[in-house]
LUMDO-60983 format. One record per residue: residue in three letters; x, y, z of N, C-alpha, C in turn. Coordinates in pm, whole numbers, plus 50000, padded with zeros to 5 digits. Example, Ala and Ser with C-alpha at 12.3 -4.5 7.8 and 13.67 -1.06 7.14 Angstrom:
# LUMDO-60983
ALA513194943150780512304955050780513204967050780;SER512854977550708513674989450714512905000350787;
***
This chain:
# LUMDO-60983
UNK500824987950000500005000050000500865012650000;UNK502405013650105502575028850058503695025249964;UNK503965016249855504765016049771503705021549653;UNK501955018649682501355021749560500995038449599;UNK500695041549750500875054049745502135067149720;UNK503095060849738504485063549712504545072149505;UNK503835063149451503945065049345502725072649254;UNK501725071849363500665077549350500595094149271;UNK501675101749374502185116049358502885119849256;UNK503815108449192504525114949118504695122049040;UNK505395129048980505075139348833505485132048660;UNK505065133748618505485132148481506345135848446;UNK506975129148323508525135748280508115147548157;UNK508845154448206508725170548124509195172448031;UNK510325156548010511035163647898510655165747749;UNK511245169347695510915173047544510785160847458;UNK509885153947376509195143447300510335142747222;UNK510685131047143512095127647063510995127946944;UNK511955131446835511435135746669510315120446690;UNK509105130246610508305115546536506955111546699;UNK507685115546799506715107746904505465118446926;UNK505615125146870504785137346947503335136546930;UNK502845137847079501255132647058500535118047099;UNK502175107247116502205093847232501815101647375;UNK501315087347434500715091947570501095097947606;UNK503225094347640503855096947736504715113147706;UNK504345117747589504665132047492504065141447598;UNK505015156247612504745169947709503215175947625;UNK503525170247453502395179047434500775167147405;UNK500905158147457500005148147394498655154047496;UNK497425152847482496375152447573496855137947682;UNK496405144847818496695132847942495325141248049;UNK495185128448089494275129848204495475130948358;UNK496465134148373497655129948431497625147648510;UNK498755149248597498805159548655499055172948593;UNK500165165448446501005179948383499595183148304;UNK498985175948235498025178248111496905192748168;UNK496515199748076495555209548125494245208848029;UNK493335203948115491865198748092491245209648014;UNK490845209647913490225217747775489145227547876;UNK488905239147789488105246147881486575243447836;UNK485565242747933484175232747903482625241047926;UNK483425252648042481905261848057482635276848086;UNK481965289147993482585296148029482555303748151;UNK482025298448305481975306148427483715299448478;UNK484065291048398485425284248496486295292548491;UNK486355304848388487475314648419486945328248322;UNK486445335648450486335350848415487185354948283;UNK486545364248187487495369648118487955384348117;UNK487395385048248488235398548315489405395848393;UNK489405380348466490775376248542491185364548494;UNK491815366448373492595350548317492955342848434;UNK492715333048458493855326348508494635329748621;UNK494235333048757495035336148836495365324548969;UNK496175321948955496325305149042496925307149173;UNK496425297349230497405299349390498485288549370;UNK499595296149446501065294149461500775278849527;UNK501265269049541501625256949639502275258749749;UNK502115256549881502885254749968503285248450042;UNK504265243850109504015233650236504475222350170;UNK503755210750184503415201850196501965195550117;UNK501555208250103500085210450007500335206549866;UNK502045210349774502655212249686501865198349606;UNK501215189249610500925179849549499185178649496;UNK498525186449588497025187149615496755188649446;UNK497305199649334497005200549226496915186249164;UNK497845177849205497835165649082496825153749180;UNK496505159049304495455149349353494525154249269;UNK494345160249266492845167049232492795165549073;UNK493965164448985493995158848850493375144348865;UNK493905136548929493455121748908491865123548930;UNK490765129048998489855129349050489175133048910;UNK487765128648912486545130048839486145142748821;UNK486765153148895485865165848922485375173948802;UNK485135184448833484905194748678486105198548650;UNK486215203048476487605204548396487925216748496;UNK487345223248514488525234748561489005236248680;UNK488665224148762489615224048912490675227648859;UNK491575219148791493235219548758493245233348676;UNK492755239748638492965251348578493165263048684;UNK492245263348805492255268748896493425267748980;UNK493995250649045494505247249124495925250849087;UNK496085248348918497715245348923498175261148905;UNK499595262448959499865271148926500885277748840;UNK500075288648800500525296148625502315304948647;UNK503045297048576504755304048533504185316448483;UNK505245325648498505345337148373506315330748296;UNK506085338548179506925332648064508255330048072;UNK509055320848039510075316248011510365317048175;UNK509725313048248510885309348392509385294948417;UNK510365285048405509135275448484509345273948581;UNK508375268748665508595265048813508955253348808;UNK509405251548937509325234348985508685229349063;UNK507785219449036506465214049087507725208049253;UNK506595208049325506915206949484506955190649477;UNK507765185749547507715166949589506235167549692;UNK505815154549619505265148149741505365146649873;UNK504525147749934505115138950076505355127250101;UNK506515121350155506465103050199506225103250329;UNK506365087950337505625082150472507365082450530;UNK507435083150662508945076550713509125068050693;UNK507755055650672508065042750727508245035550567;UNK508045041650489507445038550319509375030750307;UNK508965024950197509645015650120510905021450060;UNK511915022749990512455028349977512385030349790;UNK512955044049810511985049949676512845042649572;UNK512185044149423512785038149318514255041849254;UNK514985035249197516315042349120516625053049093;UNK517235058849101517945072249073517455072548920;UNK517905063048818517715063848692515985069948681;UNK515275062648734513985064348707513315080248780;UNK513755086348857513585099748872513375107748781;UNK512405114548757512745125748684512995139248721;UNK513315146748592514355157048658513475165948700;UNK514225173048811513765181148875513165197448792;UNK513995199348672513475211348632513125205548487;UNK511935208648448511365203048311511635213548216;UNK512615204648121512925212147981511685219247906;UNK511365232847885511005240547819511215240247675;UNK511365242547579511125242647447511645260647391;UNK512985263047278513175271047269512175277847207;UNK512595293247241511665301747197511985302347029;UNK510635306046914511045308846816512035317446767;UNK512435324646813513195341446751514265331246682;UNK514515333846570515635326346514516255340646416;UNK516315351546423516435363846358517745357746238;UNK518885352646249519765348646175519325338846013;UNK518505333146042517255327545943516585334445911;UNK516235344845904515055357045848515285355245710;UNK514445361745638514625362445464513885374745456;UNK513725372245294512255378745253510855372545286;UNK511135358745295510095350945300509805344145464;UNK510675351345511510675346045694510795360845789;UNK510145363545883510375371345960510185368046102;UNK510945371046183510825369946309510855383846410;UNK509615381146466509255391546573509555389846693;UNK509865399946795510225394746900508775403147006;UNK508705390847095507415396147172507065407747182;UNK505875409447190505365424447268505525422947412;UNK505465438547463505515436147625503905435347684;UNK503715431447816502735430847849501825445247830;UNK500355445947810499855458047813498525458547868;UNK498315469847937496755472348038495565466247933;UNK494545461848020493545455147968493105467347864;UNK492415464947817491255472047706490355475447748;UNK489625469147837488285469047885487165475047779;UNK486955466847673486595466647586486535473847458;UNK487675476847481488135486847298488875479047209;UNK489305481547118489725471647014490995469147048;UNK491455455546991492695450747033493235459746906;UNK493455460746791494125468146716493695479646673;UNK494995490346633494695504846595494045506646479;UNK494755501146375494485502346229493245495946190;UNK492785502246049491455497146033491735480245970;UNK492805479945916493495460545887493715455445994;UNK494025456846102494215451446247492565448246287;UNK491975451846304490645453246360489995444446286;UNK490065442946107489225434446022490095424046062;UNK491165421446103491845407646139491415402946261;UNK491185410846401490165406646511489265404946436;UNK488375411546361487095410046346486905393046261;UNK487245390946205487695376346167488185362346250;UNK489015372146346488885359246439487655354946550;UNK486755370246581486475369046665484615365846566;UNK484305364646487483445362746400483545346546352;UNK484405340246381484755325646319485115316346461;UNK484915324446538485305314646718483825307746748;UNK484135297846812482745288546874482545291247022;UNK483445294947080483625302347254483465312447290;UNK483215328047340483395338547325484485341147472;UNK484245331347546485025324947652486445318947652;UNK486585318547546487905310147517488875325447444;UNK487775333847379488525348747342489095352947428;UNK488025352247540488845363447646489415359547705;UNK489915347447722491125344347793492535341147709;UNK492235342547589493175343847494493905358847502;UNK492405368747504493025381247520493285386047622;UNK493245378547721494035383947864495165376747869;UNK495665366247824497235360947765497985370647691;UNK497505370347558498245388247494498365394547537;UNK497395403347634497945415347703498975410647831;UNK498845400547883499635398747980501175391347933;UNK501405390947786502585391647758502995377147731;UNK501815368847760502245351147744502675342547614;UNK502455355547490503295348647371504505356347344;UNK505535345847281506855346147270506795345747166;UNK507895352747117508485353746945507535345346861;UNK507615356846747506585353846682507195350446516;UNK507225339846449507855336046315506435339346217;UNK507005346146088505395346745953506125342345901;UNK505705332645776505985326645664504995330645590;UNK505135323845453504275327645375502855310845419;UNK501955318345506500485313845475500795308445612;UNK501515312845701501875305745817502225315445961;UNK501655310446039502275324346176502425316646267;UNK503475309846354504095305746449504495311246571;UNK504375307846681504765313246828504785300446927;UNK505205299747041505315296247120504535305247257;UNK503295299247299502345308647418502335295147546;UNK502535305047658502795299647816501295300147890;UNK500935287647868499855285947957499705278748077;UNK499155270848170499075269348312499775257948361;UNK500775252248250501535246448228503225250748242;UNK503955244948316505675249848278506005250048151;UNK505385237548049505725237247954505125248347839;UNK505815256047742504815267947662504115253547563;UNK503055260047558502495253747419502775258747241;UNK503005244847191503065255247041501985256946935;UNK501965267846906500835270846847500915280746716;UNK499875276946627500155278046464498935280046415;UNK498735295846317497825298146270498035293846115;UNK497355292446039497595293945888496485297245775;UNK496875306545695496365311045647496125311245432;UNK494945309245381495425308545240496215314045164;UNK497525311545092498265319845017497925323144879;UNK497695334744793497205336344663498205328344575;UNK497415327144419497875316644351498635330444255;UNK498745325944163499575337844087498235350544017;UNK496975341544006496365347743923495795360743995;UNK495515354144162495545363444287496405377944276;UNK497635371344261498905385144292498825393744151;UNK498595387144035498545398843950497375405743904;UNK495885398943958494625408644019495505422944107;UNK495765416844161496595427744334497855434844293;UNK498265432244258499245441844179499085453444080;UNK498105445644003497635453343851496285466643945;UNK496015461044055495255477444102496275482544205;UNK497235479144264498135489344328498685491444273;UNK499075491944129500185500344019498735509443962;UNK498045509843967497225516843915497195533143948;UNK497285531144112497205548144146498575547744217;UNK499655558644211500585558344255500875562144415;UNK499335561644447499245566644593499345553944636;UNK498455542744565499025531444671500455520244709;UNK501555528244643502565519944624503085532744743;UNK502915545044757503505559144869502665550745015;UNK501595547445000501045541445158501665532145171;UNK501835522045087502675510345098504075510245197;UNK504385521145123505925521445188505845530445292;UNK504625539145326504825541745448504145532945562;UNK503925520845510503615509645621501615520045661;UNK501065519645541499885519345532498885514245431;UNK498125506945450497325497345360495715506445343;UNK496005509945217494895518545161493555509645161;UNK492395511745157491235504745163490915502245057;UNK490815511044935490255507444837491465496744746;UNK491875496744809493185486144789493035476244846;UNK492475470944929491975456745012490865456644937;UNK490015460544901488565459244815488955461144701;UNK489805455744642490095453944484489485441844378;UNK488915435744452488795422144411489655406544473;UNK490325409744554491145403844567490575400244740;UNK490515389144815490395384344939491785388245007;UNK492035399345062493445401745093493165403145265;UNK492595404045306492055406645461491325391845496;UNK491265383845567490595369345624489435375345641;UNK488195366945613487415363745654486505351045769;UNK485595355745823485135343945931485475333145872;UNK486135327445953486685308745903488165308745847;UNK488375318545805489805318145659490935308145787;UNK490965317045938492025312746014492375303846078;UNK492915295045998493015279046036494265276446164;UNK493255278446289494735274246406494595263646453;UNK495685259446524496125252946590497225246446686;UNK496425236446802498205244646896497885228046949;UNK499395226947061499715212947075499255210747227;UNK497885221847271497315215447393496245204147411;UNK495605200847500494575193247494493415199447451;UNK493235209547433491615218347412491615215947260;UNK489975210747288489465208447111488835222947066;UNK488965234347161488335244347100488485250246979;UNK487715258446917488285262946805487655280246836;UNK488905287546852490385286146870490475287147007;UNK491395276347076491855276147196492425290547232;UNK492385292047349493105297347411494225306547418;UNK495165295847348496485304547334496455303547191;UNK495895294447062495685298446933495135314346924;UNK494185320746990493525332247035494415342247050;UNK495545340847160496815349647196497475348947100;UNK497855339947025498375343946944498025351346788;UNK496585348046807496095358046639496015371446719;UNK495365372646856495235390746889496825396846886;UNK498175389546927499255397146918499445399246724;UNK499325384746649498975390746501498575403746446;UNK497565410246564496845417446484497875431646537;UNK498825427346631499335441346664500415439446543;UNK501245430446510502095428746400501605438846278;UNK500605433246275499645439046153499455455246130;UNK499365456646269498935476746256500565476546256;UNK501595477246296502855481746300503485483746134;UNK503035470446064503725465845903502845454245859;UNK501565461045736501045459745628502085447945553;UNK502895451445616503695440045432503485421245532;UNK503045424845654503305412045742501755405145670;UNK500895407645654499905403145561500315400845421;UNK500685406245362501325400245221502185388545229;UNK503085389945328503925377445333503015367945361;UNK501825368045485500835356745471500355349745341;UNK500225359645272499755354445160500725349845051;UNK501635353045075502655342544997503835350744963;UNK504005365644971504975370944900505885379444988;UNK507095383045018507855388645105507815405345039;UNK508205417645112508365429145085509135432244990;UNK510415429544980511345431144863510455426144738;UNK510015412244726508855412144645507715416244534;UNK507255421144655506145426044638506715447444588;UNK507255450944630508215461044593508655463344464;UNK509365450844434510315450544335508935448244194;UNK507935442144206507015435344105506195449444108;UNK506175456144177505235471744147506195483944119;UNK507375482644131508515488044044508875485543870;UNK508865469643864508445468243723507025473243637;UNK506075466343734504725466943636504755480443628;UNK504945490043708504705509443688505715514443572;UNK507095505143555507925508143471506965509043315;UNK506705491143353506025488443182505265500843130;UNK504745499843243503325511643181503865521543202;UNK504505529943247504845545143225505825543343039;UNK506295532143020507005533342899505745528442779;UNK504745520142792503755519942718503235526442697;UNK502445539642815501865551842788503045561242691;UNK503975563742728505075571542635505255565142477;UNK504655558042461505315549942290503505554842236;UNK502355554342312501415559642260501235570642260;UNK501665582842285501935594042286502575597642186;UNK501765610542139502515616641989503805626142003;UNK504575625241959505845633742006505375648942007;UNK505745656942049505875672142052506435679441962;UNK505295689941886506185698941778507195704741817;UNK508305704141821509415715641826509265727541700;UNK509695739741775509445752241641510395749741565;UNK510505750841452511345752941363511415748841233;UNK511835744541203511775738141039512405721441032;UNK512145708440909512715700740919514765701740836;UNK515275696540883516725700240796516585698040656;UNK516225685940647516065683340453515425697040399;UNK514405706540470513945713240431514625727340434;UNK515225726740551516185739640515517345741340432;UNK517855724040377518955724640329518545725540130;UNK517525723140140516705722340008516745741739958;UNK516615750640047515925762140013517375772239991;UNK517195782239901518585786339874518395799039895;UNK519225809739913518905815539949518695825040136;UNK518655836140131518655842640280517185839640331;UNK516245829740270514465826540301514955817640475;UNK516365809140512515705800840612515605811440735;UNK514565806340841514035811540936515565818041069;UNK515015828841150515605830641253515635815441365;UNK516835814441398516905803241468516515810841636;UNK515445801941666514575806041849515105805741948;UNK515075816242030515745822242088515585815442211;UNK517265811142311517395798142402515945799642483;UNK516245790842539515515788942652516405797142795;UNK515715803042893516365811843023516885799543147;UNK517925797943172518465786043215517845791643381;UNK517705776343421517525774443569517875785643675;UNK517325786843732517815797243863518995786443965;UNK518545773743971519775764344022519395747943990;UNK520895740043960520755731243922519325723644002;UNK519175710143957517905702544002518375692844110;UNK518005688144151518145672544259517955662744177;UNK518875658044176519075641944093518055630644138;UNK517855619944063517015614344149517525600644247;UNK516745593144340517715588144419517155576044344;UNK518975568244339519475556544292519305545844428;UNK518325535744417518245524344462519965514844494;UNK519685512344583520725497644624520775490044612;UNK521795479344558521255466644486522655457544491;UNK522505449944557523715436744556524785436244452;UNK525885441044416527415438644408526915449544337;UNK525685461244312526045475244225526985482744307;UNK526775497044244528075508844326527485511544412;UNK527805519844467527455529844646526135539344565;UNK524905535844614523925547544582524555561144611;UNK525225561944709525745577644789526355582644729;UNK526975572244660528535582544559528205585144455;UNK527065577444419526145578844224525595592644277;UNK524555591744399524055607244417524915618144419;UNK526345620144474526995623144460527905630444361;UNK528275623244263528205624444129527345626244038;UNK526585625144029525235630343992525025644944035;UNK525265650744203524535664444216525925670444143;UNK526975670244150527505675544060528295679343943;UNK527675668043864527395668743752526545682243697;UNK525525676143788524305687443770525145706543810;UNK525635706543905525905714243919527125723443847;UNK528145713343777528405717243697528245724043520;UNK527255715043510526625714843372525925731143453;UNK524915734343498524695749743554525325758943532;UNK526565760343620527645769943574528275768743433;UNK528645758443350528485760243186527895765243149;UNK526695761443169525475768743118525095782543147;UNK525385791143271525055800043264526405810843274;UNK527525804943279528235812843272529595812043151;UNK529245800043077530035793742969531275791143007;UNK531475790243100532675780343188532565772243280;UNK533625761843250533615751843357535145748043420;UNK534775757943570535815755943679536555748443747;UNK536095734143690536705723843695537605714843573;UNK537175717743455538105714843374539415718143367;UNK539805728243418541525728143458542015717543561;UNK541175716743640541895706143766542735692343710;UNK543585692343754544085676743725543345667743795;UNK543775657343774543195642643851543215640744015;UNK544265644344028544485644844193543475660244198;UNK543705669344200542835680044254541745674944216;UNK540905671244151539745667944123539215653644209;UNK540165650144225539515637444372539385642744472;UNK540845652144516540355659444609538815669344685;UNK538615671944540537415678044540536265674344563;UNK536245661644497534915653044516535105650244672;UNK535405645144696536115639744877535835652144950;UNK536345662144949536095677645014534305677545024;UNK533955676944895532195675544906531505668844956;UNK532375653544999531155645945076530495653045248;UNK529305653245240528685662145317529105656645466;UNK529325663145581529855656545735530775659445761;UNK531515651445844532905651245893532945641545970;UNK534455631545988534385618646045534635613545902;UNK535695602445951535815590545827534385579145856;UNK533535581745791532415573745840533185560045748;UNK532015547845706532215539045638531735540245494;UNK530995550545420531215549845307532265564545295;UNK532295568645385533365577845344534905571745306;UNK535225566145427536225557845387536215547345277;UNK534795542845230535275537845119535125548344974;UNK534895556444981534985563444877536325571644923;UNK537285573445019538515579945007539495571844944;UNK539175556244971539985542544902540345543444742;UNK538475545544727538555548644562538955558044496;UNK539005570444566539555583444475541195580144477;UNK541665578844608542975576044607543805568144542;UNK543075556644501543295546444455543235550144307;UNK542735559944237542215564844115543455575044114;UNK543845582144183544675594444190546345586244196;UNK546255573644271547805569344299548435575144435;UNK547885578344534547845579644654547305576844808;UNK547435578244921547265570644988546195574845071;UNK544675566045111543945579645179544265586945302;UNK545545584245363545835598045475546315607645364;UNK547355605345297547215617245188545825626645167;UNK545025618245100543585624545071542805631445151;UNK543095625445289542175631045378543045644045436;UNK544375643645423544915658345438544645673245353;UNK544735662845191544265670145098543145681245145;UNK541905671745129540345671245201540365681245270;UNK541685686445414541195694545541541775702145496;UNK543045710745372543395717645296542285727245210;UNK541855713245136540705723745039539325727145095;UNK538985724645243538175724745304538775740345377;UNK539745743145392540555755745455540835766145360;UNK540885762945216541165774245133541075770244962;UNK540615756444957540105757644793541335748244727;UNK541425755844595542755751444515544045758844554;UNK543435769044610544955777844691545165770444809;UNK544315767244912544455757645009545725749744999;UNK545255739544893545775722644866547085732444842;UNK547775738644730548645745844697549485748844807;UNK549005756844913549395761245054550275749045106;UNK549785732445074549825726445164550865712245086;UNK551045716944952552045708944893553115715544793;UNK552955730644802554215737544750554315747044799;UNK555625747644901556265755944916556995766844825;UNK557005778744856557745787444740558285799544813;UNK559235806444756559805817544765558895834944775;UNK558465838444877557885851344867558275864244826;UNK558235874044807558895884644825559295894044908;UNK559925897944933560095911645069558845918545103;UNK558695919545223557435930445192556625922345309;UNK555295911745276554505908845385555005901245474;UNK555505889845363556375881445492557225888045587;UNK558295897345523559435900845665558545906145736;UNK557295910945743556335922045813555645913945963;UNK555645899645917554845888245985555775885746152;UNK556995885046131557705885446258557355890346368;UNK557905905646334557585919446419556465919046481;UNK555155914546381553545915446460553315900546536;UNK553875888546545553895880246628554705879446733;UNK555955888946745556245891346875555655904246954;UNK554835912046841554225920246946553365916146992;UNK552335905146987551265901047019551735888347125;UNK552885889247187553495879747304553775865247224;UNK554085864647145554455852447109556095850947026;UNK556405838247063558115838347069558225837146896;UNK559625837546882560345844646756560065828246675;UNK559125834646570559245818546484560285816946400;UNK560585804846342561675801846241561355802146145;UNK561245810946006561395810845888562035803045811;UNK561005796045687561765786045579560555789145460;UNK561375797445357560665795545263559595803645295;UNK558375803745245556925809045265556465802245428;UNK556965797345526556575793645611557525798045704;UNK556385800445864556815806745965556205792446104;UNK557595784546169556995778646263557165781746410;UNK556635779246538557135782446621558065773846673;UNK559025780046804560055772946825559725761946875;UNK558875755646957558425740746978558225732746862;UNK557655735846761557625727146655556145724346663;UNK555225728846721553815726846706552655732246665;UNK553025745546575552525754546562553065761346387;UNK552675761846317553445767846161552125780646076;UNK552655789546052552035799645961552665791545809;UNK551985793745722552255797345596551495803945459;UNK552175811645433551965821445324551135819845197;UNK550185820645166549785816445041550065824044922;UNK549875822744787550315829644703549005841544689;UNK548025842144754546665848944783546885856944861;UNK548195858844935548625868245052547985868145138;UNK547225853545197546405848945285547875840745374;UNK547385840945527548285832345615546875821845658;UNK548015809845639547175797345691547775789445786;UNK547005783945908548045778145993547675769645986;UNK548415759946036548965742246057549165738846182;UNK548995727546254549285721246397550125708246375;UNK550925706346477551025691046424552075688846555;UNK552405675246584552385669946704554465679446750;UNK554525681346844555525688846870557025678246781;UNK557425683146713558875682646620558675669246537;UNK557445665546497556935653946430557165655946277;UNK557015670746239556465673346089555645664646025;UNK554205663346103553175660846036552055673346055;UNK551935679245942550985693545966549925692445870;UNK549125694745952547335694945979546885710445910;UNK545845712045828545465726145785544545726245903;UNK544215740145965543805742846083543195757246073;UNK542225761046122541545771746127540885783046017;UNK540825792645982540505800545857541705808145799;UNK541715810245692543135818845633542655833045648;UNK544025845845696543545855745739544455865545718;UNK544445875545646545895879345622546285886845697;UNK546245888945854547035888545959547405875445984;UNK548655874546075549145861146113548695858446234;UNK548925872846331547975866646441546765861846434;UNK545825869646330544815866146308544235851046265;UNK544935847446194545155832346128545375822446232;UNK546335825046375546205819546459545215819146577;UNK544255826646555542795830046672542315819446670;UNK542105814246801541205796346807541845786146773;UNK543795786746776544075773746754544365766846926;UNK543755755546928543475750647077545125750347125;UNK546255747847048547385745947092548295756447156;UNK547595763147067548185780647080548845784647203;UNK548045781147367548215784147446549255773247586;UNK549815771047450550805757147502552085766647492;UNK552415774947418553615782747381553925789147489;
***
């Protein structure tokens, strides 16, 4: 007798079902009349759907009373009541039995089971994502509703409204939706026609649970395509993660209807939809108001996709409308016809057109696997544009003298910021690499023509011979202004530490330089000024002398 009561208490093994078994008696997720199993829900007074699920703790010696009361005949929701509910991802550990002193001595070590029952990883697998896979990571818990809609958007709401229009329980909702708000589903995987999670119910173990949904056939997607290329507003909502209406009412079943949502999960409840199938379509529907494209992927197609196929079809047709279109008279005459006529009869040639007030904005170049840097095409592109301008309105172009090296320089000087970011640095690689130099070179260049232009860079790689006159003048006014006697070389004036250098431009501008004390590495530094003291105002080193 207490060898049969001895064994009476015990718990079931928790662990995780080996491939193929799942759904045998002795399986975490199989239906059991047993202690772990949780008895389907049968009337809806067994659990308020204002207080999901709120269980008392075990204590004592009591720690077993839940799985007495499993073996017993009673109504399904004793054990719903009795056992008590984990928060997510921490399970408890069910309490031992009590023994007798006098009892038998207990069974093998081998045959124990373990004390903490293996859980089941959470979905988030983010490293596996695609176009065609996404993984969400939970919502946090959030205050009841007390009866307002679980979703914002008017597609969120037709997606409750679908689930909650196709349920056989209205009882089994609300305790679904007091799971969602209380945070009991975990990462959430969409596939195409598929939505996966893992939800923690009164069980240590989470249950898994799986909605699925019909995916369109092709004839579907190019119904649905062929009216969102239609108005160009609905491809602008699109991408701002808004789903136009008259765009769901296209003809096309793009929103579920009562029944469409085929769930199912690996508890004992035959409901339709259980419980935590429930928690997991109401967190769906928050997916849903956040990103529109998470419904398309239901239906079979990922964002890049669906993107890329309303980028073409708008192509076709903006170039089909243009080939039916009659070209535009230009004024003037045809050539065969002017070259036919002899004589002072051909016409005054029409007078230009009044050029731009300023170049245009280029348009922006897409990103695309082993193409160039969109940044540096825009780049090249604004000035282009900006050059072609000044041709145009002033019949020169200020850059055609530059050599190759000044002209990298230049481009590099223009990229907008400061900081070697990462496409900066890779576009200093490439100019340099184009020029035959090294990018600390370039980037010296860069803080040169950023300080004074093509006279700058000049300043800062040829030295030359001045004449009498400003330079000898430069001395005298830097020792009157308290600063010690610099050393003259050439067009350049340094101080006696070695950390500090004026030099002369051929602009009769002074530009100063910093650079680490007797290193001769010099830095262009501050504004050019044709005082010298002046040129030195605001250099941080200054006050090291």
């Amino acid at each position: 007798m207490r060898e049969t009561l001895a064994d009476a208490f015990r718990m079931p093994d928790m662990e995780d079902p080996a491939p193929g078994v799942e759904g045998r008696a002795g399986s975490a997720d199989a239906p059991t009349h047993g202690p772990a199993g949780e008895p389907p829900d049968t009337r809806a007074s067994d659990d308020p759907a204002s207080a999901p699920e709120t269980p008392r703790l075990p204590t004592g010696d009591r720690g077993a009373a839940p799985d007495a009361a499993a073996h017993s005949h009673g109504p399904a929701s004793a054990a719903d009541h009795q056992a008590p509910e984990p928060t997510p991802g921490h399970p408890r550990v069910p309490a031992a039995a009590p023994r007798d002193r006098g009892a038998s001595p207990a069974r093998p070590a081998t045959a124990t089971p373990p004390a903490n029952p293996a859980t089941p990883r959470s979905m988030a697998a983010p490293a596996r994502d695609g176009d065609h896979r996404r993984t969400f990571p939970p919502f946090p818990p959030r205050p009841s509703g007390d009866g307002d809609s679980f979703a914002e958007t008017w597609w969120g709401r037709a997606w409750v409204t679908a689930l909650e229009d196709g349920a056989l329980d209205p009882a089994r909702l609300a305790r679904g939706r007091g799971y969602a708000e209380q945070g009991h589903v975990d990462a959430i995987t969409v596939t195409p026609g598929l939505v996966l999670a893992y939800v923690q119910g009164s069980r240590p173990r989470p249950y898994r649970v799986q909605v699925r949904l019909r995916t369109f056939d092709e004839a579907d997607w190019d119904r649905f395509l062929d009216a969102a290329a239609d108005r160009p507003g609905h491809i602008a909502a699109l991408l701002d993660k808004e789903m136009p209406q008259s765009l769901a009412d296209c003809g096309v079943p793009l929103l579920p209807g009562p029944g469409d949502l085929a769930p199912r999960c690996s508890c004992p409840d035959s409901g339709h939809p259980c419980k935590h199938a429930a928690a997991l379509c109401y967190q769906t529907a928050r997916l849903l108001d956040a990103d529109p494209f998470v419904l398309l992927l239901l239906r079979g197609r990922g964002e890049r996709e669906v993107i890329d196929a309303l980028s073409r079809l708008s192509a076709a047709r903006a170039a089909r409308a243009a080939q039916g279109r009659e070209p535009e008279q230009l004024p003037g005459m045809r050539a065969t016809d002017a070259v036919s006529r002899r004589g002072p009869e051909l016409p005054p040639l029409p007078a230009p057109l009044p050029p731009p007030s300023h170049p245009e904005q280029p348009p922006v170049y897409p990103a695309s696997p082993g193409g160039p840097d969109p940044f540096a095409l825009d780049q090249l592109a604004t000035d282009a544009a900006a050059r072609a301008h000044v041709l145009l309105t002033t019949g020169r172009d200020p850059v055609g003298p530059l050599s190759l090296w000044h002209d990298a320089v230049r481009l590099a000087a223009a990229r907008p910021g400061s900081g070697l970011t990462a496409g900066t640095r890779a576009l200093y690689a490439s100019l340099a690499r184009a020029a035959g130099r090294t990018p600390g070179d370039l980037a010296r260049a860069v803080a040169a023509w950023r300080q004074g232009g093509p006279t700058g860079l000049s300043v800062l790689e040829e030295p030359w011979d001045p004449p009498a006159g400003r330079f000898d003048r430069a001395r005298p006014l830097l020792l009157a202004a308290d600063l010690p006697a610099f050393r003259p070389w050439r067009n350049r004036l340094t101080h006696p530490r070695g950390h500090v250098q004026l030099r002369l431009g051929r602009d009769h501008l002074w530009y100063a330089y910093e650079s680490e004390p007797d290193q001769d590495d010099w830095w262009p530094r501050g504004t050019p000024d044709p005082d010298p003291v002046g040129a030195l105002t605001g250099l941080d080193t200054l006050g090291d002398a």
